[in-house]
Every structure is written in structure tokens, then in C-alpha cells.
mmCIF file of the protein (N, C-alpha, C, O) and its ligand, coordinates in Angstrom:
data_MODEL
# 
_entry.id   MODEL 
# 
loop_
_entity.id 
_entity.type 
_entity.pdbx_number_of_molecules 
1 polymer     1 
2 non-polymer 1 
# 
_entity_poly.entity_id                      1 
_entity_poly.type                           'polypeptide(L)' 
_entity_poly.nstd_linkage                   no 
_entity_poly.nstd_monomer                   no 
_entity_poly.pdbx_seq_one_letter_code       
;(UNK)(UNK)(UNK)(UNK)(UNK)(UNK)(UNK)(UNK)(UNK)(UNK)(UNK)(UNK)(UNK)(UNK)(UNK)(UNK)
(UNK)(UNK)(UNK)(UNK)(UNK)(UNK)(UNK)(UNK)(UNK)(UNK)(UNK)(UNK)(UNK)(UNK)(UNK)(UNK)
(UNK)(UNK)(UNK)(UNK)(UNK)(UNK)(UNK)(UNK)(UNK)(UNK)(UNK)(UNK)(UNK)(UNK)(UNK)(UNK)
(UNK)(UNK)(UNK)(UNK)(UNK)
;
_entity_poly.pdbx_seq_one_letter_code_can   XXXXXXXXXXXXXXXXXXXXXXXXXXXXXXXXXXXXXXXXXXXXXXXXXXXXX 
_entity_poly.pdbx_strand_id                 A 
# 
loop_
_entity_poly_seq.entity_id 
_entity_poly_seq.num 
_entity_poly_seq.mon_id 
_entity_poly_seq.hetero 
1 1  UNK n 
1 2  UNK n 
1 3  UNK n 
1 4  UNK n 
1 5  UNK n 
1 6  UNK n 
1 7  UNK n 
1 8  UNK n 
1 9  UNK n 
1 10 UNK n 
1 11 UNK n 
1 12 UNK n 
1 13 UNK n 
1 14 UNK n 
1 15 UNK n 
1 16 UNK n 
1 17 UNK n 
1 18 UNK n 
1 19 UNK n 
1 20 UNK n 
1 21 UNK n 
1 22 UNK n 
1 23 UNK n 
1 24 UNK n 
1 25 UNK n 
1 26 UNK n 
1 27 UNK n 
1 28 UNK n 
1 29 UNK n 
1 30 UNK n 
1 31 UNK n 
1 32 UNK n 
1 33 UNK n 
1 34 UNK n 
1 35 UNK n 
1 36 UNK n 
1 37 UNK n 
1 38 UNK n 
1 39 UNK n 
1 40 UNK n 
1 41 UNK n 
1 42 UNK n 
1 43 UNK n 
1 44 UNK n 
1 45 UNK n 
1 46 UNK n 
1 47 UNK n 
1 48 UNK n 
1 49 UNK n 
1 50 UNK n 
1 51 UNK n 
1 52 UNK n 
1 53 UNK n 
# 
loop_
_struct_asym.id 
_struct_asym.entity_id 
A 1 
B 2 
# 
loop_
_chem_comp.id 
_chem_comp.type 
_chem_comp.mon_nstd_flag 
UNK 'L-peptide linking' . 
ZN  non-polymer         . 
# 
_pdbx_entity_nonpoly.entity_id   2 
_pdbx_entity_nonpoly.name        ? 
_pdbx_entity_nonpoly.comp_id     ZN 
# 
_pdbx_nonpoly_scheme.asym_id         B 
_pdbx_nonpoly_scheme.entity_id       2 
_pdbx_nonpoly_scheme.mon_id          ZN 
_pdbx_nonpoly_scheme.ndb_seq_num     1 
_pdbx_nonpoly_scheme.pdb_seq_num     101 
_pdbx_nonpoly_scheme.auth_seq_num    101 
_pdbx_nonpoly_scheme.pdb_mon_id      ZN 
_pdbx_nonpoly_scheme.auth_mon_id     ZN 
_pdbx_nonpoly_scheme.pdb_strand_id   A 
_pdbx_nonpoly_scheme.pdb_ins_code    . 
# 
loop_
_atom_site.group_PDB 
_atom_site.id 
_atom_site.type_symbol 
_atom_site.label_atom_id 
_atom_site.label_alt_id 
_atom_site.label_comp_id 
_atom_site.label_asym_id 
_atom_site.label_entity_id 
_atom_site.label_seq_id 
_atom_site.pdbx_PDB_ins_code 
_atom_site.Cartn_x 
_atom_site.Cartn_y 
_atom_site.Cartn_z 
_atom_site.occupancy 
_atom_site.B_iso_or_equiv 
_atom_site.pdbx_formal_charge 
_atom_site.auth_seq_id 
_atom_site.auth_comp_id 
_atom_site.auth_asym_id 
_atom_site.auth_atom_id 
_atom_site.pdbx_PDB_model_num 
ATOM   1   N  N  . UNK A 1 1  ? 22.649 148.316 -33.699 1.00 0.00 ? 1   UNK A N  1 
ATOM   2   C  CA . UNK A 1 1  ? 23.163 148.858 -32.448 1.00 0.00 ? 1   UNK A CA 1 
ATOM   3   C  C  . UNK A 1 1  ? 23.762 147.743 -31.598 1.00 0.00 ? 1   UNK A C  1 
ATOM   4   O  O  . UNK A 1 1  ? 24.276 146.730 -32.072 1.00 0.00 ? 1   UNK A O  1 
ATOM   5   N  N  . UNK A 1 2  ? 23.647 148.031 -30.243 1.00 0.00 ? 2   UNK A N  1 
ATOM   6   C  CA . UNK A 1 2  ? 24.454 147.086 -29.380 1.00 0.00 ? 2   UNK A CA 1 
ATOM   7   C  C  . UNK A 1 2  ? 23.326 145.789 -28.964 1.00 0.00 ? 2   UNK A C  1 
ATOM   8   O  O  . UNK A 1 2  ? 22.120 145.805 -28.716 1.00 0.00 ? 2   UNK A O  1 
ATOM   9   N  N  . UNK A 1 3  ? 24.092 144.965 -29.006 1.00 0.00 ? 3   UNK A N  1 
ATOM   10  C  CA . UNK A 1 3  ? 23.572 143.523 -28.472 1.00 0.00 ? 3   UNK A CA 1 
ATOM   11  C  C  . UNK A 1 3  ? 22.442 143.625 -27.115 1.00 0.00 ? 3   UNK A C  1 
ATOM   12  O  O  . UNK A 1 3  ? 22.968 144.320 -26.245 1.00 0.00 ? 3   UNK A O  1 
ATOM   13  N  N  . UNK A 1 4  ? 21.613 143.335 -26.858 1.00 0.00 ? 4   UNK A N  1 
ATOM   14  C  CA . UNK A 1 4  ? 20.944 143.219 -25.640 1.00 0.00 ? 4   UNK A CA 1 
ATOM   15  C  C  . UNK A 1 4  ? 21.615 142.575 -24.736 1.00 0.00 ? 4   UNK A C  1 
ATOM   16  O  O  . UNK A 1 4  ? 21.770 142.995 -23.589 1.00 0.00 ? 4   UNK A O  1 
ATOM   17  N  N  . UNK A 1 5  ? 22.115 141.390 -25.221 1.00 0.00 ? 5   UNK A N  1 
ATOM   18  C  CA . UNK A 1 5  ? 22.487 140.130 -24.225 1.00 0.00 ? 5   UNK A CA 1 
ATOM   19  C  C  . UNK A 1 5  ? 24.069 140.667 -24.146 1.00 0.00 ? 5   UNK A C  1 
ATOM   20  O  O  . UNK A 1 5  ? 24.943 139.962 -23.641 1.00 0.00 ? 5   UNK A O  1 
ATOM   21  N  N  . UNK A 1 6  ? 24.278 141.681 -24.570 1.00 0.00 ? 6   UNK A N  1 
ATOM   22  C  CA . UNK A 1 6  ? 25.989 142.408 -24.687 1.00 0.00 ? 6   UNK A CA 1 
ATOM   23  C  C  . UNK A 1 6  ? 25.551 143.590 -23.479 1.00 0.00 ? 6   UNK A C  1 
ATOM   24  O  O  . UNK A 1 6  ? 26.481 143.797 -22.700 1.00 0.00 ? 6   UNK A O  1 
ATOM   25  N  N  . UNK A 1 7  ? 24.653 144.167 -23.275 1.00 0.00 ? 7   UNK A N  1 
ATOM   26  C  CA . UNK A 1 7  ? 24.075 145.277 -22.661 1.00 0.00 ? 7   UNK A CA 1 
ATOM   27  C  C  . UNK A 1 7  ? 24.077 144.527 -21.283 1.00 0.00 ? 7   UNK A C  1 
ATOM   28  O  O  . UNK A 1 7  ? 24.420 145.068 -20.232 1.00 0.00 ? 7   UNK A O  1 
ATOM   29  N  N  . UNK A 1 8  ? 23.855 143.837 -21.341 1.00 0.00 ? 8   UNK A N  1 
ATOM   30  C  CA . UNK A 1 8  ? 22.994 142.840 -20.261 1.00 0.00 ? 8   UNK A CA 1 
ATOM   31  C  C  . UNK A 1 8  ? 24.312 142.582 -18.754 1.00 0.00 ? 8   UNK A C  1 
ATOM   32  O  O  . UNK A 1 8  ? 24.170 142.771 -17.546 1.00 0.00 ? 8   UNK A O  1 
ATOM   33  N  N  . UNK A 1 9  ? 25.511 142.091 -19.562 1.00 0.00 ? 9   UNK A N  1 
ATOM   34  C  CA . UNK A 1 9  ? 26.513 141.680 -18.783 1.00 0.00 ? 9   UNK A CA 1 
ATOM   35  C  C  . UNK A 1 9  ? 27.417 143.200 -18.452 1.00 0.00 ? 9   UNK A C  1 
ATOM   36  O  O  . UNK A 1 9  ? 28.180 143.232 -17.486 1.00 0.00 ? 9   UNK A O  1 
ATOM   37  N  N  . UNK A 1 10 ? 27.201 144.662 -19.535 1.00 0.00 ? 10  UNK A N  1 
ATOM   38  C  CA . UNK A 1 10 ? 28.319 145.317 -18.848 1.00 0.00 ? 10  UNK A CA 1 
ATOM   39  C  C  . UNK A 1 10 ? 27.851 146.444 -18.187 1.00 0.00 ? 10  UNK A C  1 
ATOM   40  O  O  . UNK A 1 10 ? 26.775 147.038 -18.253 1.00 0.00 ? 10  UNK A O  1 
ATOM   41  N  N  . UNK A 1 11 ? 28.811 146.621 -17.567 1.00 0.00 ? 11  UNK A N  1 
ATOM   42  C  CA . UNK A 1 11 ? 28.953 147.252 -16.049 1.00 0.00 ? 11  UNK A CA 1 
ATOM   43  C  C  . UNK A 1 11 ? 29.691 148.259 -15.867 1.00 0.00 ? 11  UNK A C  1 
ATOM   44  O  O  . UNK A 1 11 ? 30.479 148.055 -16.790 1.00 0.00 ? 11  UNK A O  1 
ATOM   45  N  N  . UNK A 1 12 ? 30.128 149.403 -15.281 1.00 0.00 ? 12  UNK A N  1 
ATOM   46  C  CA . UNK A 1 12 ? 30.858 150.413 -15.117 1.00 0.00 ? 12  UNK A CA 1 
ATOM   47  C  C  . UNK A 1 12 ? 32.037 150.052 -14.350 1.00 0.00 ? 12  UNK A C  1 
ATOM   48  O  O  . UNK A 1 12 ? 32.113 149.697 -13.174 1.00 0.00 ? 12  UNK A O  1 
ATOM   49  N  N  . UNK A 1 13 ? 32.981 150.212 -15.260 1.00 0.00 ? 13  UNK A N  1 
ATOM   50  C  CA . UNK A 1 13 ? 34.686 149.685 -14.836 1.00 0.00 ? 13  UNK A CA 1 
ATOM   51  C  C  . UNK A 1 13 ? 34.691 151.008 -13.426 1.00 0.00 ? 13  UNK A C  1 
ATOM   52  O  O  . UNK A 1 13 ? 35.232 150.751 -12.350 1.00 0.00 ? 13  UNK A O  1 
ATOM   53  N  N  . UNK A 1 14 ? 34.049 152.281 -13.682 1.00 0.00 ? 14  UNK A N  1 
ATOM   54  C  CA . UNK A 1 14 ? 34.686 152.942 -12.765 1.00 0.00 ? 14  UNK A CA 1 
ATOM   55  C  C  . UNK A 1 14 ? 33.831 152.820 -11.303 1.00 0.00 ? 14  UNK A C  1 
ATOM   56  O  O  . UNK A 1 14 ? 34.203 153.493 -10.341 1.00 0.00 ? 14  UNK A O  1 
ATOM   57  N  N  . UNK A 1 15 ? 32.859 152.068 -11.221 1.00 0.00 ? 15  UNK A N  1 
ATOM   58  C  CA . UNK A 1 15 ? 31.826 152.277 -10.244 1.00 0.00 ? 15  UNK A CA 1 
ATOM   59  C  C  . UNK A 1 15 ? 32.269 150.483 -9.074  1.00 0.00 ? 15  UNK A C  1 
ATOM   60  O  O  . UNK A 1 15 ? 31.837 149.343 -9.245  1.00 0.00 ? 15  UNK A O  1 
ATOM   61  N  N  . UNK A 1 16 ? 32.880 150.816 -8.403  1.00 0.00 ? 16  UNK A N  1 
ATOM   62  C  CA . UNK A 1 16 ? 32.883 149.390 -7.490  1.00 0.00 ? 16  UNK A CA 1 
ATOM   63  C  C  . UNK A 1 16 ? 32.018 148.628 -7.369  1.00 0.00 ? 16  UNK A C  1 
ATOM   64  O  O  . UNK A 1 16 ? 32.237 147.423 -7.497  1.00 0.00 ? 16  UNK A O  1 
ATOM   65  N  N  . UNK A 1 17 ? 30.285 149.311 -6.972  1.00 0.00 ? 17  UNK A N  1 
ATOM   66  C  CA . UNK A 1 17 ? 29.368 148.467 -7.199  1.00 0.00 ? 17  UNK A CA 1 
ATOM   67  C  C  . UNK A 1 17 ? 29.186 147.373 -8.482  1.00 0.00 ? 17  UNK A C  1 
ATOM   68  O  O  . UNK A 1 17 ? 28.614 146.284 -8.532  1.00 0.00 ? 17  UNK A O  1 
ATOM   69  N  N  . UNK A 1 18 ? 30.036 148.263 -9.637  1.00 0.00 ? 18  UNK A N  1 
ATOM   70  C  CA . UNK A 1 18 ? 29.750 148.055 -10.766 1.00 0.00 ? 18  UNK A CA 1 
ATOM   71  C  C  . UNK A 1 18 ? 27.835 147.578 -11.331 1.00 0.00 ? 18  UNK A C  1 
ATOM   72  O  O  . UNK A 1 18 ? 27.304 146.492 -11.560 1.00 0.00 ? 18  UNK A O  1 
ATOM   73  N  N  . UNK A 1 19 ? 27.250 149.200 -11.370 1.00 0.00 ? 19  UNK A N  1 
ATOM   74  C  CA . UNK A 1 19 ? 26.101 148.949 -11.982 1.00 0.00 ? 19  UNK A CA 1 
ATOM   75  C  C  . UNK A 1 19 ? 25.893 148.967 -13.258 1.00 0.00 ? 19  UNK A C  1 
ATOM   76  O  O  . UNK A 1 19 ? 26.738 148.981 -14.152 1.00 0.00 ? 19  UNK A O  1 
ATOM   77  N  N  . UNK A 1 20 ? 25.139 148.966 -13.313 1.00 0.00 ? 20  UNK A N  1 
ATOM   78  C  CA . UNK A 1 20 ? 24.304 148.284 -14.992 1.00 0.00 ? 20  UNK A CA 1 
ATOM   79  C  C  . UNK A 1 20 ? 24.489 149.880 -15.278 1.00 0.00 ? 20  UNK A C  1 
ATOM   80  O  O  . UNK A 1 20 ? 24.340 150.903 -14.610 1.00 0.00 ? 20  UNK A O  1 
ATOM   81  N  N  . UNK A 1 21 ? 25.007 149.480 -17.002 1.00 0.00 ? 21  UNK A N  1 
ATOM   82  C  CA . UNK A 1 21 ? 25.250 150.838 -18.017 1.00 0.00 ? 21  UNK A CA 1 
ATOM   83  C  C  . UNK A 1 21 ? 23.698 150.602 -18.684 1.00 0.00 ? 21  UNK A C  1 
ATOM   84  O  O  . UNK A 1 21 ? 23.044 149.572 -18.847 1.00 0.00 ? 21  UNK A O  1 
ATOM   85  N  N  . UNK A 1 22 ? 23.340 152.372 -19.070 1.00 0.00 ? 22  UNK A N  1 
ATOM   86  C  CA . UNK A 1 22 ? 22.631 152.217 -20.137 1.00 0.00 ? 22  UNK A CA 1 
ATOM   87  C  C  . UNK A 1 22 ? 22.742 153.136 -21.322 1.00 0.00 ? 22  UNK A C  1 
ATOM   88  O  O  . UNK A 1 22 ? 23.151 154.297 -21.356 1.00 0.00 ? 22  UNK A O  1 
ATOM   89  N  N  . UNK A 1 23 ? 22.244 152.287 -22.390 1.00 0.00 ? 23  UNK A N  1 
ATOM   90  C  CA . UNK A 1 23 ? 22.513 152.703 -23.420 1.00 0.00 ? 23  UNK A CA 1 
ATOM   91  C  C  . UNK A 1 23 ? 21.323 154.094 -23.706 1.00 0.00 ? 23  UNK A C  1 
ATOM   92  O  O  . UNK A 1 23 ? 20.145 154.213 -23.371 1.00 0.00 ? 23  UNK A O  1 
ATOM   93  N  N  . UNK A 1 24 ? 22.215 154.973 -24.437 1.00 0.00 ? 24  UNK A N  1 
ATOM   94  C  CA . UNK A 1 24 ? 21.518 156.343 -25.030 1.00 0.00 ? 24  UNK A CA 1 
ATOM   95  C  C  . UNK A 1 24 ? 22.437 157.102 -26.494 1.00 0.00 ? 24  UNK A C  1 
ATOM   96  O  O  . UNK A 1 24 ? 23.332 157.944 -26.424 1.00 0.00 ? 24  UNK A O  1 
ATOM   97  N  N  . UNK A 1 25 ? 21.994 156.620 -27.442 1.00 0.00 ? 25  UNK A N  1 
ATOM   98  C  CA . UNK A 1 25 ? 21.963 156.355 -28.531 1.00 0.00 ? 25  UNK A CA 1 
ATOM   99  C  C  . UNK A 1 25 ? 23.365 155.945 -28.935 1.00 0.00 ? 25  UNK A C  1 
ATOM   100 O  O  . UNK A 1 25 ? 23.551 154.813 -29.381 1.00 0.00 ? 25  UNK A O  1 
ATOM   101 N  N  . UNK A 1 26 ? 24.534 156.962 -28.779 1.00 0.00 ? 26  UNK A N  1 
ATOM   102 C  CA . UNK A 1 26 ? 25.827 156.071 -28.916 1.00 0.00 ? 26  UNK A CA 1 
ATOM   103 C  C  . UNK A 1 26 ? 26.626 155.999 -27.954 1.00 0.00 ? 26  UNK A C  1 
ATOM   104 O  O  . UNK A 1 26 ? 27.841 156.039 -28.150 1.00 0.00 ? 26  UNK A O  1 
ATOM   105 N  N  . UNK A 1 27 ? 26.115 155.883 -26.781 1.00 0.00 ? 27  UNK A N  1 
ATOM   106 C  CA . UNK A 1 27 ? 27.305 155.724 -25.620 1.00 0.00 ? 27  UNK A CA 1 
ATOM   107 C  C  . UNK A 1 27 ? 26.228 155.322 -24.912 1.00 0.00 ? 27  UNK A C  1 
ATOM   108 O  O  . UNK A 1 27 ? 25.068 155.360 -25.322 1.00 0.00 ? 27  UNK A O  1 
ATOM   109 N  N  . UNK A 1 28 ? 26.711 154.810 -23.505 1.00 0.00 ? 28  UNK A N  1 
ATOM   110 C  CA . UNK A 1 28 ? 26.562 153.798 -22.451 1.00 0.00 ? 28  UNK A CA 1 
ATOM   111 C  C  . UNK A 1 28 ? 27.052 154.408 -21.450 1.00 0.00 ? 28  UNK A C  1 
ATOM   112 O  O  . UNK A 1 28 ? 28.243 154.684 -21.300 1.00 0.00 ? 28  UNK A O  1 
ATOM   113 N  N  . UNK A 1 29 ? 25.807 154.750 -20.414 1.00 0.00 ? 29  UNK A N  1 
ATOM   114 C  CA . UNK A 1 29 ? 25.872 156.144 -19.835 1.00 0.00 ? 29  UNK A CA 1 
ATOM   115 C  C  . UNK A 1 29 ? 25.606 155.464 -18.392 1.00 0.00 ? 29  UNK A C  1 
ATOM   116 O  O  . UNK A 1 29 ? 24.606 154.747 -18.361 1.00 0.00 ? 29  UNK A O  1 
ATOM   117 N  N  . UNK A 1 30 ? 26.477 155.598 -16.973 1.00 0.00 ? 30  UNK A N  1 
ATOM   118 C  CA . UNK A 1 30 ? 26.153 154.849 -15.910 1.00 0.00 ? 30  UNK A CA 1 
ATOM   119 C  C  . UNK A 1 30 ? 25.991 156.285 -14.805 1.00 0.00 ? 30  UNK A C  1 
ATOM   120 O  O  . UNK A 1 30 ? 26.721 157.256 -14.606 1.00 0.00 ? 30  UNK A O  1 
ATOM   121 N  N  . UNK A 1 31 ? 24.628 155.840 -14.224 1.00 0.00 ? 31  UNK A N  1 
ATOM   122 C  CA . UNK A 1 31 ? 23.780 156.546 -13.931 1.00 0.00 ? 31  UNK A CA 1 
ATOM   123 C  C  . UNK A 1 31 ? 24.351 157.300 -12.820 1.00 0.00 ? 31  UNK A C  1 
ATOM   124 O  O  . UNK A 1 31 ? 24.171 158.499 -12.612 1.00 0.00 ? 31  UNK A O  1 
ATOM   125 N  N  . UNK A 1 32 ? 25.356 156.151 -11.827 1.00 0.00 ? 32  UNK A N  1 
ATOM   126 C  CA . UNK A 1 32 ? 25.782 156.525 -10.276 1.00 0.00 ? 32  UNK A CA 1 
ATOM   127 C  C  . UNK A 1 32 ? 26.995 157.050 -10.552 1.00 0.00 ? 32  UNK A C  1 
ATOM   128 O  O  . UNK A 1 32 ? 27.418 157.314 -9.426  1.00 0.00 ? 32  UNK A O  1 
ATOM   129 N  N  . UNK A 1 33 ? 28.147 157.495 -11.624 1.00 0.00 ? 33  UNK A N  1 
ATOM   130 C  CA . UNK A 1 33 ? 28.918 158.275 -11.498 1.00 0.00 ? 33  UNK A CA 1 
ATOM   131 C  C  . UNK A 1 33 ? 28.932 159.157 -12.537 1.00 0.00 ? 33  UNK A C  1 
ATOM   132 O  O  . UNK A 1 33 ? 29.906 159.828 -12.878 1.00 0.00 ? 33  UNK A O  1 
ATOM   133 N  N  . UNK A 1 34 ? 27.816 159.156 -13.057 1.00 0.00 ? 34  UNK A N  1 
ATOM   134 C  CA . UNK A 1 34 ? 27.789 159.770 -14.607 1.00 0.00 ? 34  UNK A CA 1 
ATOM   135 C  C  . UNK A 1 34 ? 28.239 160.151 -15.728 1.00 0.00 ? 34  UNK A C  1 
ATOM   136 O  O  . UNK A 1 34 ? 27.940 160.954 -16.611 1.00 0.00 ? 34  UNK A O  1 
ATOM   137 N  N  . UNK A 1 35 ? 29.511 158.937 -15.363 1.00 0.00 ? 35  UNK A N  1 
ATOM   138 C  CA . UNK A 1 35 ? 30.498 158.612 -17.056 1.00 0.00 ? 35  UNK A CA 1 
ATOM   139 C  C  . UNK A 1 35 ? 29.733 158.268 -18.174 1.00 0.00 ? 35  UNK A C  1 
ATOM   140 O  O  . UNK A 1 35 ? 28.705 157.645 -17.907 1.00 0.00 ? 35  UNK A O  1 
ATOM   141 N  N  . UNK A 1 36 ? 29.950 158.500 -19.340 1.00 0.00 ? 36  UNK A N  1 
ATOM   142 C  CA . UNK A 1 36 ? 29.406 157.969 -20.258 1.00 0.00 ? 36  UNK A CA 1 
ATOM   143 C  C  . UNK A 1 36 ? 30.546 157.555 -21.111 1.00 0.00 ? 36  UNK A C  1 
ATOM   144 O  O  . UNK A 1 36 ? 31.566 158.192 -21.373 1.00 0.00 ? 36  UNK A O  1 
ATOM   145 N  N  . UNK A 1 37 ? 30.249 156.577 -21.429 1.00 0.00 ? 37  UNK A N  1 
ATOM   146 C  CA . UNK A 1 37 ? 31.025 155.409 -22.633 1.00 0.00 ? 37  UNK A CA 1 
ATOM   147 C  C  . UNK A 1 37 ? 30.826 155.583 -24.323 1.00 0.00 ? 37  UNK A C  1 
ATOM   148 O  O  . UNK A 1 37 ? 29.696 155.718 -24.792 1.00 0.00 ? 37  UNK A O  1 
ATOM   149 N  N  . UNK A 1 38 ? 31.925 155.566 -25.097 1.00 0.00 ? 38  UNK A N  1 
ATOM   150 C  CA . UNK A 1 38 ? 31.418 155.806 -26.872 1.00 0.00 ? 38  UNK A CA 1 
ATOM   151 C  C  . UNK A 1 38 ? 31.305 154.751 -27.000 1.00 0.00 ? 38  UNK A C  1 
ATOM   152 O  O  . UNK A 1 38 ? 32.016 153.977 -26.359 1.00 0.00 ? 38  UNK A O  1 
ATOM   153 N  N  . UNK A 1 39 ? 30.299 154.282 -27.944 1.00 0.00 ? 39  UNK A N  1 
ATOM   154 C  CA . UNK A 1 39 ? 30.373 152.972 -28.381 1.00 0.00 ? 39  UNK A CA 1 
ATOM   155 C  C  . UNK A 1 39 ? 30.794 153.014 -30.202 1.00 0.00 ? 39  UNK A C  1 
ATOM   156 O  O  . UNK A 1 39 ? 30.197 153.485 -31.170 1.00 0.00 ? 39  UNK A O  1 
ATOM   157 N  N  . UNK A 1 40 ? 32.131 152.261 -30.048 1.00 0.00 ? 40  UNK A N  1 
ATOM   158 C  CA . UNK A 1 40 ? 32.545 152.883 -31.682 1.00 0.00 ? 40  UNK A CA 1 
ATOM   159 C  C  . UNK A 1 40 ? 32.377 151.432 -32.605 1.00 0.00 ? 40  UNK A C  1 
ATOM   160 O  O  . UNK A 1 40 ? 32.806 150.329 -32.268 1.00 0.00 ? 40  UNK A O  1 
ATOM   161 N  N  . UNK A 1 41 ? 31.819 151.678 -33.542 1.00 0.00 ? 41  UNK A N  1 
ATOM   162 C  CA . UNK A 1 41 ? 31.139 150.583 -34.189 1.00 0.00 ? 41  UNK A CA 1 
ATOM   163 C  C  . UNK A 1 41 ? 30.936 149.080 -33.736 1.00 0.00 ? 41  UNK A C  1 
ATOM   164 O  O  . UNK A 1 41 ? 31.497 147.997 -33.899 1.00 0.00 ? 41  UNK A O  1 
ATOM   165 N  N  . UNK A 1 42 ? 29.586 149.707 -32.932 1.00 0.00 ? 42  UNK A N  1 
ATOM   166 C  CA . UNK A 1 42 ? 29.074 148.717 -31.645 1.00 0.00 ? 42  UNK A CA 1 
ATOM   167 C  C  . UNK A 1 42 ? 29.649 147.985 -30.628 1.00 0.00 ? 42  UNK A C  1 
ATOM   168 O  O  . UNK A 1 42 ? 29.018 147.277 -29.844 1.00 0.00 ? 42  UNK A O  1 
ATOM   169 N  N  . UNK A 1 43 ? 30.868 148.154 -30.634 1.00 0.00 ? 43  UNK A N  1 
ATOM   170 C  CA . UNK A 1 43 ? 31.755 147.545 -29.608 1.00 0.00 ? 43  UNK A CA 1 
ATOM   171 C  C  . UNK A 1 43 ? 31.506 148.995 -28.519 1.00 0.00 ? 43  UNK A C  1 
ATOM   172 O  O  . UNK A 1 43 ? 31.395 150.079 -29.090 1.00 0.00 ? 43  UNK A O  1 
ATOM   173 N  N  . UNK A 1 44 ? 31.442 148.966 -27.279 1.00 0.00 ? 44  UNK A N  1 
ATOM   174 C  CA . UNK A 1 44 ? 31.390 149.662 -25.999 1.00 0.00 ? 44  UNK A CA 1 
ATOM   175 C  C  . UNK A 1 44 ? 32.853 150.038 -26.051 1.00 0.00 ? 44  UNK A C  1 
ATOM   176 O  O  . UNK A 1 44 ? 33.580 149.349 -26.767 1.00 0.00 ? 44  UNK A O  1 
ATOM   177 N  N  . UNK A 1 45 ? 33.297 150.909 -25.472 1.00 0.00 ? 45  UNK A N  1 
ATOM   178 C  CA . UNK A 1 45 ? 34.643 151.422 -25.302 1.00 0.00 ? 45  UNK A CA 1 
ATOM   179 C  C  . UNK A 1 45 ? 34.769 151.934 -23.922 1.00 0.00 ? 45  UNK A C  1 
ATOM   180 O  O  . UNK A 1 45 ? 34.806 153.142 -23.688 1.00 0.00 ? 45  UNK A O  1 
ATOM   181 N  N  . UNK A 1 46 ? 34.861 150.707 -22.686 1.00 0.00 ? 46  UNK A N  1 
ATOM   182 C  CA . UNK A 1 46 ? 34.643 151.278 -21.292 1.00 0.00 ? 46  UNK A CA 1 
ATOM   183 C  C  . UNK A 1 46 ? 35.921 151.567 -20.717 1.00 0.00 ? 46  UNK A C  1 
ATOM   184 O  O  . UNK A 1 46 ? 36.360 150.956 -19.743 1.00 0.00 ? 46  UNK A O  1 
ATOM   185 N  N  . UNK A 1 47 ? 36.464 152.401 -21.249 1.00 0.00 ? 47  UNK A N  1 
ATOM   186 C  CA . UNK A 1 47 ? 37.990 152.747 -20.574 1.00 0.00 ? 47  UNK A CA 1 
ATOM   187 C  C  . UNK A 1 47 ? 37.709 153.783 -20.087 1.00 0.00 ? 47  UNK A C  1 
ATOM   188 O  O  . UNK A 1 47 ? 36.782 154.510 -20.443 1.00 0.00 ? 47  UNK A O  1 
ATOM   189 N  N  . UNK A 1 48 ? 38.657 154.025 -19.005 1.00 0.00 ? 48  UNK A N  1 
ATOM   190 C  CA . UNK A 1 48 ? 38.043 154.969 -17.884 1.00 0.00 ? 48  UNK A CA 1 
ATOM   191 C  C  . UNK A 1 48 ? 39.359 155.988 -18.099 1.00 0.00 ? 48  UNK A C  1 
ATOM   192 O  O  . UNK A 1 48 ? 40.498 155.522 -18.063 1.00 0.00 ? 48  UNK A O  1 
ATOM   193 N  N  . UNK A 1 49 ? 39.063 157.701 -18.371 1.00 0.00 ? 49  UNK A N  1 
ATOM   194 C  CA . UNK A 1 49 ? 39.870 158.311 -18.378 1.00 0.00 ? 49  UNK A CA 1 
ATOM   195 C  C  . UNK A 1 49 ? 40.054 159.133 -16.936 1.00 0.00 ? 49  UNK A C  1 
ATOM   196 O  O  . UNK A 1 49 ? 39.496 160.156 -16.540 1.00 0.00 ? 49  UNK A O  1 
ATOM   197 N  N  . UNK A 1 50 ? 40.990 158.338 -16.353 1.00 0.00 ? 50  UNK A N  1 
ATOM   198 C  CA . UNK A 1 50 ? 41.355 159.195 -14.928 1.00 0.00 ? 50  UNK A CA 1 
ATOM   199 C  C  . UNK A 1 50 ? 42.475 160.214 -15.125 1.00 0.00 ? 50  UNK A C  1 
ATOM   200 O  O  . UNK A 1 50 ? 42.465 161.191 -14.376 1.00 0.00 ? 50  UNK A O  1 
ATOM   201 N  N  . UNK A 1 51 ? 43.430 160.108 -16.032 1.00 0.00 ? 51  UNK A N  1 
ATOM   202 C  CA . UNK A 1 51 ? 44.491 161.219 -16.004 1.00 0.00 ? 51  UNK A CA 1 
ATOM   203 C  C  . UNK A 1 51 ? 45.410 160.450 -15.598 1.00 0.00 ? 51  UNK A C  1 
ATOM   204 O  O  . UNK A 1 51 ? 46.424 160.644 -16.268 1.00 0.00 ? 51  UNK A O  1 
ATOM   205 N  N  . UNK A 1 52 ? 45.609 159.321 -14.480 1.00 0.00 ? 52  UNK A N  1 
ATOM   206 C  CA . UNK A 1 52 ? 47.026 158.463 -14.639 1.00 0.00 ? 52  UNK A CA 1 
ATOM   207 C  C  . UNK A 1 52 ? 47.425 157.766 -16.000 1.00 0.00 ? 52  UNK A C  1 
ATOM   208 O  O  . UNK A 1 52 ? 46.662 157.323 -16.858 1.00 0.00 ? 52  UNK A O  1 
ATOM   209 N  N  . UNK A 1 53 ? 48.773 157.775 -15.989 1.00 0.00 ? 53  UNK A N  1 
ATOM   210 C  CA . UNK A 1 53 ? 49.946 156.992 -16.685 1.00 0.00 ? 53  UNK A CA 1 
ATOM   211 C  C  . UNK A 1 53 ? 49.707 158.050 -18.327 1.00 0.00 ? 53  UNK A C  1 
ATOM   212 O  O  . UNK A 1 53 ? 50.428 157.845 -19.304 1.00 0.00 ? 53  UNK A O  1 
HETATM 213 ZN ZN . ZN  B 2 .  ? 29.829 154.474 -12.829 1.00 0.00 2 101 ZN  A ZN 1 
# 
């Protein structure tokens, strides 16, 4: 699975505070806007789908 010390540093691109993601089994789920992230063969995939461009 994902790195601890990889867990450790990321953060929610969409949250200004930028808080701590957590992991739940394959995505990386942030608690204060309740995006969740795929993680596709263990790399995190924190792109934020807003609907621009
Ligand atoms: Zn967030």
C-alpha cells in the first residue's frame, strides 16, 4: 500500500487549510471537504475535479 512517510506529507489540494488525508483502503479521503482521492498503483492521484477548463 501507500508509504507512511508518503501519507505523512500529503494534504488536500482542495482544502486551504490543507489537512491531513486519510487513507481508507484505496483512496485518501479528507475529512473537512469530503473528497476522496484514488490511489492508482500506490501513487495518490490528488487532482481535484472542479469542472473548469
Ligand atoms: Zn479537503
Amino acid at each position: 500500500m501507500i508509504e507512511p512517510s508518503l501519507l505523512e506529507i500529503l494534504a488536500c489540494p482542495a482544502c486551504e487549510t490543507r489537512p491531513p488525508l486519510r487513507q481508507d483502503r484505496d483512496e485518501l479521503k479528507c475529512d473537512l471537504c469530503g473528497r476522496s482521492f484514488p490511489i492508482v498503483d500506490g501513487i495518490p492521484n490528488l487532482l481535484v475535479e472542479d469542472g473548469g477548463e
